[in-house]
N, C-alpha and C positions, 0 to 999 in steps of 0.2 A: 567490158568485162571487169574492170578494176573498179569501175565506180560501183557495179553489181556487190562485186568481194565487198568495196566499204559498207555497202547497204546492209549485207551479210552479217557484216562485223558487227556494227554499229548495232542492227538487234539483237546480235547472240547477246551484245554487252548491254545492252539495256531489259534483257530478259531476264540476265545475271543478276543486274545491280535490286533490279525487282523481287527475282529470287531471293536471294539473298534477304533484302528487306523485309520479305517479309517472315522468311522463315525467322530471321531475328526475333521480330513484331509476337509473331507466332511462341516461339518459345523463351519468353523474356528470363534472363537471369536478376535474382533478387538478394540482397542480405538482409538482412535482421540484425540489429543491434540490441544484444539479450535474451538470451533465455528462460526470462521469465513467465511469469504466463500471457502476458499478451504477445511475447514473443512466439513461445510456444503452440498458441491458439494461431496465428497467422502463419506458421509452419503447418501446421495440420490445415489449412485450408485450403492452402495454394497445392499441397502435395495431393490431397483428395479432388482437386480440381486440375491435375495431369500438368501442375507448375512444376518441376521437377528441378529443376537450377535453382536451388536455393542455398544457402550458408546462413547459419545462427554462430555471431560473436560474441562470447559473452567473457565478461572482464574478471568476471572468480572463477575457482578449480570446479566451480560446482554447478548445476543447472535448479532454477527455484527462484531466484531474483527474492524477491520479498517472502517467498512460500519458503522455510526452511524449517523441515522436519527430519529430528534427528532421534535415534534411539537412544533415552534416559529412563534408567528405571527399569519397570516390566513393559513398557509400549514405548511410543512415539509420543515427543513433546513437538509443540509448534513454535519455535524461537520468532517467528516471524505469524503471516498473517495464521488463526486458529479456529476459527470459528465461519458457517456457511448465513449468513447473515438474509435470510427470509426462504420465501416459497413461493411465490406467486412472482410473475417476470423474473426469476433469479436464472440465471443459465447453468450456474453450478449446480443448482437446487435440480433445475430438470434432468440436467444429462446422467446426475447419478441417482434419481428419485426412484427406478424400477431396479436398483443394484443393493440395496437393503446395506448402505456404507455410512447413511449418518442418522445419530440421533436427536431429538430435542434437548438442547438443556434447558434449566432455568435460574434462577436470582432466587434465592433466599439466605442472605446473610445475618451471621450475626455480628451486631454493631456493640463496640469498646468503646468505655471512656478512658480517660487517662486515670482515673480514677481506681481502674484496675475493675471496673465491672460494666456486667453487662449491661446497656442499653432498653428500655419498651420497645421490642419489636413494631407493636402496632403502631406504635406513637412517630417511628422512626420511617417504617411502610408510608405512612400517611404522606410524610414530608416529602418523601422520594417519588410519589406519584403526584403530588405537587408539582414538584420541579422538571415530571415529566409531559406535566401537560404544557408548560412555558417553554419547553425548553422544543417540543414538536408542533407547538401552534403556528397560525400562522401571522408572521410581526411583520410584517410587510413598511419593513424600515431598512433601508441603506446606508442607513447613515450613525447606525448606534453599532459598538460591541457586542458580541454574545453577553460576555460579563456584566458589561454596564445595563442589559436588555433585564438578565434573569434577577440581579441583584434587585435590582428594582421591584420587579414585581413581585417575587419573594418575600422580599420584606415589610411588603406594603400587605399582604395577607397575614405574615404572622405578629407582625406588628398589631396588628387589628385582632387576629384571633385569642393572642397570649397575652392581651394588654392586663389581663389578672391576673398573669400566673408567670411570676417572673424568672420563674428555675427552668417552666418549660420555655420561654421566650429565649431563657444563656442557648439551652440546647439546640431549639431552631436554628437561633443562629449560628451554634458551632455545624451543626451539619451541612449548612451551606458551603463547608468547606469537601467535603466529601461529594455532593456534586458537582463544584468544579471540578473536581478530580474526575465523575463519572464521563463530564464535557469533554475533559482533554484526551480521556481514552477513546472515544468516539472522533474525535478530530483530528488527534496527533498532534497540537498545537502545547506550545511550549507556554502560553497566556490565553486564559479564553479572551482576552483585553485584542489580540490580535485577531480574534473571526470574527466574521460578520453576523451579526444577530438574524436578517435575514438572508438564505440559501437556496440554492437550486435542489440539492439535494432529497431524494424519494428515497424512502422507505419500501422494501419489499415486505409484502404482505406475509406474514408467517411467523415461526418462531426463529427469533434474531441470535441463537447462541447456538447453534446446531455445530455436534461434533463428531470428528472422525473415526468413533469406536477407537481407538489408541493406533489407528492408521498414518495421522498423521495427513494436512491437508496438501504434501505429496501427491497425494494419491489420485488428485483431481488430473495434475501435471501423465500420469499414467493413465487417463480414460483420455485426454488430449490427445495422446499419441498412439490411440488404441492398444496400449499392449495389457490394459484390465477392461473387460473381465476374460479378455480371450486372447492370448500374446503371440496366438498364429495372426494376428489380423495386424500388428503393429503397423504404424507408421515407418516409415527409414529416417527418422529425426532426428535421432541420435548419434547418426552417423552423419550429419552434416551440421553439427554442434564443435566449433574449437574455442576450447575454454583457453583463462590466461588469456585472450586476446584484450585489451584494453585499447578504446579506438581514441586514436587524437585528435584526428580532422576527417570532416568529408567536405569532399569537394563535390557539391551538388549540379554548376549548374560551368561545367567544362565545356571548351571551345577550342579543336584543330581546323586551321586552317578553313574556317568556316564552316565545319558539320561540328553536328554534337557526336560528342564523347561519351563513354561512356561514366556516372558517378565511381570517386575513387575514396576508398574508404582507406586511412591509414592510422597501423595502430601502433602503440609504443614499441612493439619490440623489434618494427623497422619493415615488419611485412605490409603488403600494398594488396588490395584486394579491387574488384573492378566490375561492377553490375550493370541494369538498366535502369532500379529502384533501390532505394533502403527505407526499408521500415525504421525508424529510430524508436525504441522501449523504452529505455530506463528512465531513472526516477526526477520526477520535477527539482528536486534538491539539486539532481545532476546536471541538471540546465541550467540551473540559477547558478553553479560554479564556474561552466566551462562553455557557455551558448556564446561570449564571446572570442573562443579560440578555437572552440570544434568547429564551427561552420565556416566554409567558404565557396561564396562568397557570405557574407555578416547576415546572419535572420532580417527578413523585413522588420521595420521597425512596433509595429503593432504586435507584430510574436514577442518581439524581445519585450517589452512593455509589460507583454499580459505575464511574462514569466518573472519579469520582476514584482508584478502585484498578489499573484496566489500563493498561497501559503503551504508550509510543509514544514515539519517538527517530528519530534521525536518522544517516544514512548523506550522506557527499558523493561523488558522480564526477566526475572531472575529467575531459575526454576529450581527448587530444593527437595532433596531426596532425603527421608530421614530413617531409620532404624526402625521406627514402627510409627502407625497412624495411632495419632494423641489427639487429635483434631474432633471435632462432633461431625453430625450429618448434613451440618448445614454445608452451600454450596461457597462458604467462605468467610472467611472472618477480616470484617473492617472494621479501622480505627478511626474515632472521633476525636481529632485533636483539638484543646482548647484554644479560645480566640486570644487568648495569653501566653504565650509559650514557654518563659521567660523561665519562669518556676522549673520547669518539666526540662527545659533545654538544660541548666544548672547542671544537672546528673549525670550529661553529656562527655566522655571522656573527649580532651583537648583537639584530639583529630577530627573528631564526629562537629564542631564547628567550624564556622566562618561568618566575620563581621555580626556575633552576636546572635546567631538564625543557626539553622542547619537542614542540610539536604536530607537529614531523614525525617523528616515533615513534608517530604513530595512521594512518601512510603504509602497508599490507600491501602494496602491489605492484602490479604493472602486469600488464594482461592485455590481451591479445588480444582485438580485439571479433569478427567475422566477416571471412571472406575474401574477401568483396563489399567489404572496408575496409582495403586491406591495409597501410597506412600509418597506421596509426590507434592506439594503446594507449586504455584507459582506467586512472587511476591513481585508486584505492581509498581512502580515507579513512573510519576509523572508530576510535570510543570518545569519551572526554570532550570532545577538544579542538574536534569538527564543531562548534558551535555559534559560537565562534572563527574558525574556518577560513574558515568563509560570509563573516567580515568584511574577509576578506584579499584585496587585489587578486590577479590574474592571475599577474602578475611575480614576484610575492613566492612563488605557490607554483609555481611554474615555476623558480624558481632552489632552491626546497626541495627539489624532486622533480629535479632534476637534481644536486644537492650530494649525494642517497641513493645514485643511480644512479652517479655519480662516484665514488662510495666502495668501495659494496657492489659493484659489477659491473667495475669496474675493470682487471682483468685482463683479461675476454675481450672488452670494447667499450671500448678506450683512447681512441676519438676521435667521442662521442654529439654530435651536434649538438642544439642546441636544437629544441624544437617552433618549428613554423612560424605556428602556429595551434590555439585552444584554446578550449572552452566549458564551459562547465557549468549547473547551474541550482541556487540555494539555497534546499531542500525547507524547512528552521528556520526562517529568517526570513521568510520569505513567510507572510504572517499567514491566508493562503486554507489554507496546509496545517498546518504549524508541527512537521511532522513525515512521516515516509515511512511506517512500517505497524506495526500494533499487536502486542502480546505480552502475553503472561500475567504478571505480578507472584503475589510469596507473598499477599501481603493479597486480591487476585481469588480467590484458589483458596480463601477459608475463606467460600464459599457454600454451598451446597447444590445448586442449579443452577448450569447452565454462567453465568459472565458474560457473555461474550457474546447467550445467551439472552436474560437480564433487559436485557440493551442493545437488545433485537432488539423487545421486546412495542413493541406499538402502543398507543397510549392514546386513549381514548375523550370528547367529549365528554359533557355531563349528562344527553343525550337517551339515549347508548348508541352512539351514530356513534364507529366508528375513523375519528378526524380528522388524527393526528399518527403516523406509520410511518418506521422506520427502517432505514435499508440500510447498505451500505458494507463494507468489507474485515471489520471491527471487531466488526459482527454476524453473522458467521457461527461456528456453534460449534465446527468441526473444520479449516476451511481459513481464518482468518483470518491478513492479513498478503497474502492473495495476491490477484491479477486474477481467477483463476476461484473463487474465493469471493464476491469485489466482485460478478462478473455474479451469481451464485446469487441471492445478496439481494435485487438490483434485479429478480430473477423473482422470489421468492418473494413481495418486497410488490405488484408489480405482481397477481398471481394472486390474493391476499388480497384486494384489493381485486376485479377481477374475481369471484370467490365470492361477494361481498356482494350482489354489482348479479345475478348468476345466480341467488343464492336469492329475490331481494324478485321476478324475475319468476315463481318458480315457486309464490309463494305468490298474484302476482298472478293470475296464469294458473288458478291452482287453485282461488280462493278461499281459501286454507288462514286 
């Protein structure tokens, strides 16, 4: 009879332990690190997929990660990413393409000398679509810079074209300044000297400036979580979002007493959180800061490697509201600064320098944001000095950016008033991002696989559990740098996981 009872016991408790196991297996608990949108895209997957134990950490009072759209003006500015960048494969492009929320833009600027006049358009058109074709070819070089790649050939065309005409030959080559500038807003890179001339990176099919009717690209983060175009249908995302959370360690790959543990996430203000998975989101900058303090145990050595080799920099927007629209119809006004600057800098009051040079020569120009804004420019800032810039009050670049415009546009707007009102947001110094979106460097490109790939594997606990998964713009290997890259990620590890909890049913289901 007693040995019967042990029998007894012995399966209830092994039926238990079974139970148990698998109802765990069954309904896995998950975090997300960030709110952004691969955060947010990997929350909406696993909840529409009956994952329902989830938590979104995110390190600011706000949800958007790199998306920050705020009300300036009469609509919605994009202080962060602004534009739906194609049509064909784009995910953004589809999920809102039957919702009538974005339009085409396009590029028609008018180009300044310092000279205080305007530019030959067509003359200028011509060069820009030059530098478009060198700059989307295919160079199938690993070994050279972007810079060192386009200079080159650049100037081996106008060299050859202008060899008679030596005023258009100054000009070519001043504008080669303005498409570096075009380079680094496309890359986020602080030198085109540091990207790789050739990339992995695809172009989606379509028009590449597509905007948010004065929406704001928000708006995407709100078809994510279903509450547009129907707010009966919403997700519960929201409600399993705690901001302020700033994470310091995970501990991916924990061990009691011989079983695994579950991953523990710990963030600065001392609370402890405790899952089966973490998505990790945030920005490549933020791993190049802190991959050797957040993780434990230490990243493989090949992650850490490829995070030390890809690249990520920073872009600033200024965005200025003015009293009334002085501006023409064009889609924005750029400035051609001379390959001399010496003269022009002179003029410069004593702040607006440093070692002889000055940060408002990393100014490319004022655009147009949407016509839902019609008083609105944003002014462009990019290359070395952004890092700088972020430390400059308001004032300081408001009397920059009107001393350019006072200069170079001076003939046909002789009486610009100051902005009335001005915002921006600093992507660098913000230690949550410490940068706006990633790029390929020479040293990434002498893998074998993609980097981004080796950025993207998931790592395993000692049992065999993928405990630690990563998303974000960063990780994807053809569209990184962009929002519908960021969403892809946050599906593809949200799915990865969903896979895991689908196979352990089918083996339970089967016996397999």
């Amino acid at each position: 009879m007693l040995n019967l009872m042990n029998s007894i016991n012995v399966s209830v408790a092994i039926f238990f332990a079974f139970s148990l196991t698998f109802q765990c297996s069954a309904t896995p608990s998950v975090i997300i690190v960030g709110a952004g949108s691969a955060g947010i895209a990997a929350a909406s997957k696993l909840l529409q997929n009956n994952i329902t134990n989830v938590i979104i950490l995110e390190a600011e009072n706000r949800i958007g990660g790199r998306i920050y759209s705020v009300k300036f003006g009469d609509a919605f500015v994009d202080l962060g990413a602004q534009w739906c960048h194609g049509e064909k494969n784009n995910i953004v492009h589809e999920m809102v393409m039957n919702l009538n929320l974005l339009r085409p833009g396009i590029e028609n600027y008018d180009y300044y000398s310092s000279s205080g006049k305007i530019l030959n358009k067509t003359f200028v058109d011509e060069l820009y679509s030059l530098f478009l074709t060198i700059y989307y070819e295919d160079k199938n070089d690993n070994k050279t810079s972007l810079g060192d790649y386009i200079i080159k050939r650049y100037n081996d065309y106008v060299l050859q074209k202008y060899a008679e005409n030596r005023q258009n030959l100054k000009l070519a080559k001043e504008c080669l300044d303005i498409f570096m500038k075009a380079a680094l807003s496309e890359q986020g890179a602080f030198s085109w000297f540091d990207i790789s001339a050739n990339d992995d990176y695809e172009l989606c099919e379509g028009n590449q400036l597509q905007n948010w009717k004065g929406r704001g690209y928000k708006t995407i983060l709100d078809v994510l979580m279903q509450k547009y175009p129907n707010p009966k249908n919403r997700l519960p995302i929201e409600d399993k979002i705690f901001l302020n959370k700033e994470v310091a360690a995970i501990e991916w790959n924990n061990k009691y007493y011989g079983y695994s543990e579950n991953v523990a996430v710990k963030c600065r203000d001392g609370s402890v959180y405790y899952a089966d998975h973490v998505i990790f989101t945030p920005s490549l900058a933020v791993l190049k800061n802190n991959y050797r303090s957040l993780f434990h145990p230490a990243l493989p050595k090949e992650k850490a490697n490829i995070i030390e080799a890809l690249g990520i920099g920073a872009v600033l927007k200024i965005f200025l509201h003015f009293p009334y629209k002085w501006w023409p119809d064009s889609s924005g006004i750029v400035f051609i600064w001379p390959e001399n600057k010496k003269g022009l800098l002179r003029k410069f009051r004593k702040e607006l320098m440093e070692n002889g040079t000055s940060w408002i020569t990393n100014l490319a120009g004022l655009f147009v944001v949407e016509k839902e804004n019609p008083n609105v420019l944003s002014a462009w800032f990019l290359g070395r000095f952004v890092p700088e810039i972020e430390t400059y009050s308001d004032d300081l670049l408001v009397n920059g950016i009107m001393f350019v415009l006072n200069t170079f546009a001076k003939h046909d707007f002789p009486n610009i008033l100051k902005p009335n009102s001005v915002i921006r947001n600093n992507w660098y110094s913000n230690r949550h991002f410490r940068g706006v979106y990633s790029y390929q460097t020479i040293k990434s490109r002498q893998y074998e696989d993609s980097p981004e790939i080796i950025l993207s594997k998931p790592l395993a606990s000692s049992d065999g559990k993928q405990t630690l998964l990563f998303a974000g713009e960063a990780t994807h290997p053809i569209y990184y740098s962009t929002v519908h890259g960021a969403i892809e990620t946050g599906f593809r590890e949200a799915q990865r996981i969903i896979d895991i909890y689908k196979l352990n049913y089918v083996k339970y289901k089967y016996n397999l």
